[in-house]
C-alpha positions, 0 to 999 in steps of 0.5 A, spaced: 365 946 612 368 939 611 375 939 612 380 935 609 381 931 615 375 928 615 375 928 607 381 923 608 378 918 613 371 918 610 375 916 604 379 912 608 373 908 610 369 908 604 376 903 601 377 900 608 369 897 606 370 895 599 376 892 602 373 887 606 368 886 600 374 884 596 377 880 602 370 876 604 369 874 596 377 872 595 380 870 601 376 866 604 378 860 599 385 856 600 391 855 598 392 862 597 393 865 589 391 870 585 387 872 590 392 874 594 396 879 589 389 882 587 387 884 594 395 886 594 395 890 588 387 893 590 390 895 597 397 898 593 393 903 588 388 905 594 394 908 597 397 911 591 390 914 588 390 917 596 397 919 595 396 923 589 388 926 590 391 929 598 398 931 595 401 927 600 409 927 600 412 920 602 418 918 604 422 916 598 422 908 600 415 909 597 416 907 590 421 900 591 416 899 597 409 899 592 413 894 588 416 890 592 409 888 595 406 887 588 411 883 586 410 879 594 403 878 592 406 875 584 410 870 589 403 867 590 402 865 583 409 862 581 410 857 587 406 852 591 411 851 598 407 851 604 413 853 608 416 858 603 408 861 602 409 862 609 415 866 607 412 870 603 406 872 607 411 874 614 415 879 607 409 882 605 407 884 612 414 886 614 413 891 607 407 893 608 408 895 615 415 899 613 410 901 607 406 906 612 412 908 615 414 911 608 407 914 607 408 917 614 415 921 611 420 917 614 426 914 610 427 907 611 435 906 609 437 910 615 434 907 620 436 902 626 435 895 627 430 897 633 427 902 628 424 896 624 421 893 630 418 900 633 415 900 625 411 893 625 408 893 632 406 901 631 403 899 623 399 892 626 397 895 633 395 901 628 392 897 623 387 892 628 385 898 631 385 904 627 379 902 624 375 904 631 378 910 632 377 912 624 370 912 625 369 914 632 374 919 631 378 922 625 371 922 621 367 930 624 360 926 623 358 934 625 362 937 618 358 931 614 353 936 610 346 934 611 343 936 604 343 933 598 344 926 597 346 924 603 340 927 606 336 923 602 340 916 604 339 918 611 331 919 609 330 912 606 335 909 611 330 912 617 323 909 612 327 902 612 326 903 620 320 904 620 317 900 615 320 894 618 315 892 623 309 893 618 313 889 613 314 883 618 306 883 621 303 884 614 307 879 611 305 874 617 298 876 615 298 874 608 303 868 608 297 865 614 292 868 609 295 864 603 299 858 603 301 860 596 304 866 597 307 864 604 311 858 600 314 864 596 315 869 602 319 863 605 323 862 599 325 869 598 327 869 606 331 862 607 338 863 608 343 860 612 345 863 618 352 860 619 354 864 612 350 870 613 355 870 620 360 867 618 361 873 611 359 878 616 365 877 620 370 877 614 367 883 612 369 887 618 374 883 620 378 885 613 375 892 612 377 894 619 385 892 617 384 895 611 381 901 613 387 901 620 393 900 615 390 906 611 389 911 617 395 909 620 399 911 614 395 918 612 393 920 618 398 918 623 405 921 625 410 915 626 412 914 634 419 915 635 423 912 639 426 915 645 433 918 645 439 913 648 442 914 654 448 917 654 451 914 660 448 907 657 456 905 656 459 899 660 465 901 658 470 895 654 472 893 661 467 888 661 464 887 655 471 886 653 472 880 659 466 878 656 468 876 648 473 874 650 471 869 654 466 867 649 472 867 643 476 863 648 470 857 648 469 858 640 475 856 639 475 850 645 469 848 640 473 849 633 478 845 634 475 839 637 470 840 630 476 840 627 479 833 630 471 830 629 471 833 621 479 830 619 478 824 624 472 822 620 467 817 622 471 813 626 473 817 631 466 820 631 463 812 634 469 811 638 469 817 642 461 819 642 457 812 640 454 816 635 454 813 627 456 819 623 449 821 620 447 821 627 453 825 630 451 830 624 442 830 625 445 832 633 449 838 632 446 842 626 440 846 630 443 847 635 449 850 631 444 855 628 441 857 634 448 858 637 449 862 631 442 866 631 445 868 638 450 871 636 448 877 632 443 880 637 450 879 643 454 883 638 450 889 636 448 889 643 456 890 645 457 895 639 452 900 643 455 899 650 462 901 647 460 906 642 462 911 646 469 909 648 475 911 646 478 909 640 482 905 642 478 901 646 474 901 640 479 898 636 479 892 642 472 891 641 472 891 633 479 885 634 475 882 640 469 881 635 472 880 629 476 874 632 469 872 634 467 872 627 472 869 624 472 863 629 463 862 628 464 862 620 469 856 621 462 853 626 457 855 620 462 852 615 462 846 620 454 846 621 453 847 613 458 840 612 454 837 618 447 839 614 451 835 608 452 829 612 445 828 613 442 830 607 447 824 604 444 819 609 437 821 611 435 826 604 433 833 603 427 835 607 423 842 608 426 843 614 433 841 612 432 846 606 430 852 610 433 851 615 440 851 611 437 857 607 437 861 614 444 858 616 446 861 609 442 868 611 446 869 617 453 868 613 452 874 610 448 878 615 454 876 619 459 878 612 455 886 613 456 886 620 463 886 619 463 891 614 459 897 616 459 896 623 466 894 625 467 899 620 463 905 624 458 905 618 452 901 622 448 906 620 448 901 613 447 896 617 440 893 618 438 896 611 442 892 609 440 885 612 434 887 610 435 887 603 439 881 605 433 877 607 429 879 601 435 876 597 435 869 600 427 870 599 429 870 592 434 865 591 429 860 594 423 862 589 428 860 583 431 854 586 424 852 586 424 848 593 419 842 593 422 840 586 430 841 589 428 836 594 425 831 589 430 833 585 436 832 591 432 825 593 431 822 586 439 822 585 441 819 592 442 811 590 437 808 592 440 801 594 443 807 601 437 808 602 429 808 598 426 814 596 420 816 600 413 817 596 409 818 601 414 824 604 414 827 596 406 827 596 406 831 602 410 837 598 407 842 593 404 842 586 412 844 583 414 837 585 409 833 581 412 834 575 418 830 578 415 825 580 411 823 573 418 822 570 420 819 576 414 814 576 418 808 572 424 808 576 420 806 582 417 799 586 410 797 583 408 798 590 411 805 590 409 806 582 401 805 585 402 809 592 404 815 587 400 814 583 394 813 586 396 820 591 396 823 585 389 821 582 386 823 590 390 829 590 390 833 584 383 830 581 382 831 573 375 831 574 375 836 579 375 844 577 379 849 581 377 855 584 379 862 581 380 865 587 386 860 588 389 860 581 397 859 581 401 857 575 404 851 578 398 848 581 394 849 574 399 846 570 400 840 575 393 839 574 393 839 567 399 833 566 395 829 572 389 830 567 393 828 561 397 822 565 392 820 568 389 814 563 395 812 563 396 812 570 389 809 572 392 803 567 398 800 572 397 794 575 394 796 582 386 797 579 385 796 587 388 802 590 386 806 584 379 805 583 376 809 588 381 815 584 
C-alpha cells in the first residue's frame, strides 16, 4: 500500500518536472520579466494545492509570506534597474527561503538574527540537493503499484528499448535502399545537439531546484540551532573597556568632522590638499562600512552581557547608546558627504544605493535601540527585516533610473555637462526622461542619444513574451512613436545604420 510519504514526494516530483518544463521554456530568455512572476505564482500555488490536499499546517508567517513572493515576482513587470532587478531577486530568494521555514511550522516573527541565517543555508543546501534524495530516498519505488496504468507505462517503456535497435538498423536499410525515403529520415531526425543539451540541463537544473525547494518544505523538519552556552558571557569588565574605547574615538572623529563641515572648503584644501567634492568622494564608503561594522560588534556585545546584573547591564545599554548617538552624527556626516559629491559629480547608481543602504542602517540602528537595549531584542531581527523590504519598496516608488536622469537634468550644466553615454547605460524608466530632455542638449549629445536610443530599443524589432515588463513596452512604443523624428536630426551619419 502507498503511504502518504511517498504520495507527497511523487507529487513532489511529478511538480518539481513541470517545474523545469516552465524554467526551461520561460527563463532562459533576459532581461527577465513575466517570466519570472508566472514561475513565482507557478511555484506558489504548488505549495499551497500541496498544503491543502496533505492538510499540512504551516506556520502562521505562510499567508503574508506567499504574498509578498508574488508581489517580488510583479516587482519584475514595473521597473527595468539592473541593480535594483538584483534586489528584488536576492529578496525573493530570502522570502522564499523563510517560506520553507514556514511550511515546516516554524514562526517567523520571533526568531533571532542567526535564525534567519540557519533558514537560508538549510533552504539552498535543501533545494540544490533535496532533488536526489526525494527520488533516491522519499519516494518507496516498492510501495508504487504494479498494475494498472503504470504497468502498462512501464511496458511501452520496455517495447520502446527494445524496438530501439530494430528501428536503427531497418532505418538504415531503407534510407540505403531509397534516397527518397533517406532525405525525409534525415529530415525527421536533424536536430541540434548544442540545443537538445543546452534544454536538457535547463530542464534538470530548474526541475531539481523545484523539486528541492518543495522536499524541503513538506518533508523536511527545520534544523535548529544549538542551545547557547551559559557561560558564553564575558562579563561588562571587557566589553565594557571595549565600547568605551570605541565611544572615545567616535567622538575623537565627530568633532573633527564638525570642524571640516563648519570650516568649509577652505579649511578642507589647507589642511588635507584635497578640493572639497574630492575630501567628500573619499570618505563616504569608508563611513558606510564603518557603520555596516557597527551592528554585528553591538548584537554581539549584547549576547555576552545579557546575562549580567542589571546594573551592568544598564552600563552597557549607556555604553552603547552613547555609541549610537555619536554614529548617527557620523551617518548624518556620511549622508551630507553623499550630498557634496552628488552636487559636484551628479547621481549615479552606486551613489543612489549606496545612500539607500546608509538610510537602511538609520533605521535598523533606530530599532536597535529600541528593542534591544530595551530588553525586547526578540523584536529585533523581524524587524529589520521588515525594515529592508520597506527600503525595497521606497526605492520601486522612487523609480531610481528616471530619479537619476531627473537629478542630473537639473544640475546646471555650465558646473558640469550632462553625461549622455552614462544615461544610455540605464534602463527603460530613463528613457522617457531623456525624450524630453533631448531639445536641451548639444547637437552632438542630441545625435549620441538618439542614435543610443535607435540602437537600443529598435522599433523594428519585436520583444520576446517571456521578457515583457510594462516600463520596457512603453519605451519601445515612444522609441517607436519618436523615431521619425529622431531619424530627421541633423546627424544622418550616426543614424543611418539605426
Amino acid at each position: 500500500m502507498i503511504t502518504n510519504r511517498t504520495r507527497l514526494a511523487v507529487e513532489i516530483a511529478a511538480l518539481g518536472g513541470a517545474a523545469g518544463l516552465a524554467g526551461d521554456a520561460l527563463l532562459r530568455v533576459m532581461p527577465w520579466g513575466l517570466n519570472v512572476f508566472v514561475c513565482v505564482t507557478a511555484l506558489v500555488a504548488a505549495a499551497a494545492l500541496l498544503v491543502r490536499r496533505y492538510r499540512v499546517t504551516p506556520g502562521p508567517d505562510a499567508p503574508w509570506l506567499a504574498i509578498t513572493a508574488v508581489l517580488l515576482g510583479a516587482a519584475f513587470l514595473r521597473r527595468d534597474a539592473k541593480v535594483l532587478a538584483t534586489f528584488d531577486a536576492v529578496a525573493l530568494l530570502v522570502t522564499l527561503s523563510l517560506g520553507a521555514a514556514s511550511l515546516q511550522g516554524e514562526r517567523i516573527a520571533g526568531w533571532r538574527a542567526l535564525d534567519y541565517l540557519r533558514a537560508g543555508v538549510t533552504a539552498a543546501a535543501g533545494s540544490i540537493a533535496g532533488g536526489i534524495v526525494l527520488v533516491t530516498h522519499d519516494v518507496r519505488w516498492s510501495e508504487l503499484p504494479h498494475e494498472g496504468r503504470l504497468r502498462h507505462v512501464r511496458a511501452a517503456a520496455l517495447g520502446v528499448l527494445l524496438a530501439a535497435p530494430l528501428l536503427a538498423v531497418f532505418a538504415g536499410l531503407f534510407a540505403s535502399a531509397d534516397q527518397v525515403f533517406g532525405n525525409v529520415l534525415a529530415n525527421v531526425l536533424r536536430f541540434d545537439a548544442g540545443a537538445v543539451v543546452s534544454h536538457t540541463f535547463f530542464i534538470c537544473a530548474w526541475a531539481a531546484l523545484a523539486a528541492g525547494y518543495l522536499r524541503w518544505s513538506f518533508l523536511n523538519r527545520p534544523l535548529a540551532l544549538p542551545a547557547t552556552a551559559t557561560n558564553a558571557a564575558l562579563g561588562i569588565i571587557p566589553v565594557g573597556t571595549a565600547l568605551g574605547l570605541l565611544n572615545v574615538l567616535f567622538l575623537l572623529f565627530v568633532v573633527v568632522q564638525l570642524r571640516y563641515f563648519f570650516g568649509g572648503s577652505g579649511l578642507v584644501e589647507e589642511t588635507t590638499g584635497l578640493t572639497y567634492a574630492e575630501y567628500t568622494r573619499r570618505g563616504f564608503f569608508e563611513l558606510v562600512t564603518a557603520s555596516g561594522l557597527v551592528l554585528p560588534l553591538l548584537l554581539g556585545a549584547d549576547h555576552l552581557v545579557r546575562r549580567e546584573a542589571p546594573a551592568h547591564i544598564a552600563v552597557f545599554r549607556r555604553l552603547a547608546g552613547l555609541l549610537l548617538v555619536l554614529l548617527a552624527v557620523i551617518m548624518t556626516s556620511a549622508l551630507q558627504r553623499m550630498r557634496l559629491y552628488v552636487d559636484a559629480f551628479g547621481m549615479s547608481e552606486i551613489r543612489l544605493y549606496a545612500t539607500a543602504f546608509m538610510i537602511y542602517l538609520l533605521g535598523v540602528f533606530a530599532w536597535f535601540g529600541w528593542t534591544v537595549l530595551r530588553s525586547r531584542r526578540q523584536q529585533f531581527a523581524f524587524g529589520a527585516l521588515m525594515h529592508g523590504f520597506a527600503v525595497l519598496t521606497g526605492l520601486h516608488v522612487l523609480n531610481p533610473d528616471a530619479f537619476i536622469v531627473r537629478t542630473n537634468l537639473n544640475r546646471p550644466a555650465a558646473e558640469r555637462p550632462f553625461d549622455t553615454k552614462y544615461a544610455l547605460t540605464l534602463g527603460a524608466d530613463a528613457v522617457p526622461l531623456l525624450l524630453q530632455a533631448l531639445p536641451r542638449f548639444p547637437v552632438a549629445d542630441r545625435c549620441a542619444v538618439a542614435a543610443g536610443l535607435l540602437r537600443r530599443w529598435n522599433p523594428s524589432e519585436r520583444a520576446d513574451w517571456r521578457t515583457w515588463n510594462w516600463s520596457r513596452s512603453r519605451t519601445r512604443r515612444l522609441v517607436h512613436d519618436s523615431a521619425p523624428a529622431l531619424r530627421a536630426l541633423p546627424c544622418k551619419a550616426s543614424l543611418e545604420k539605426e
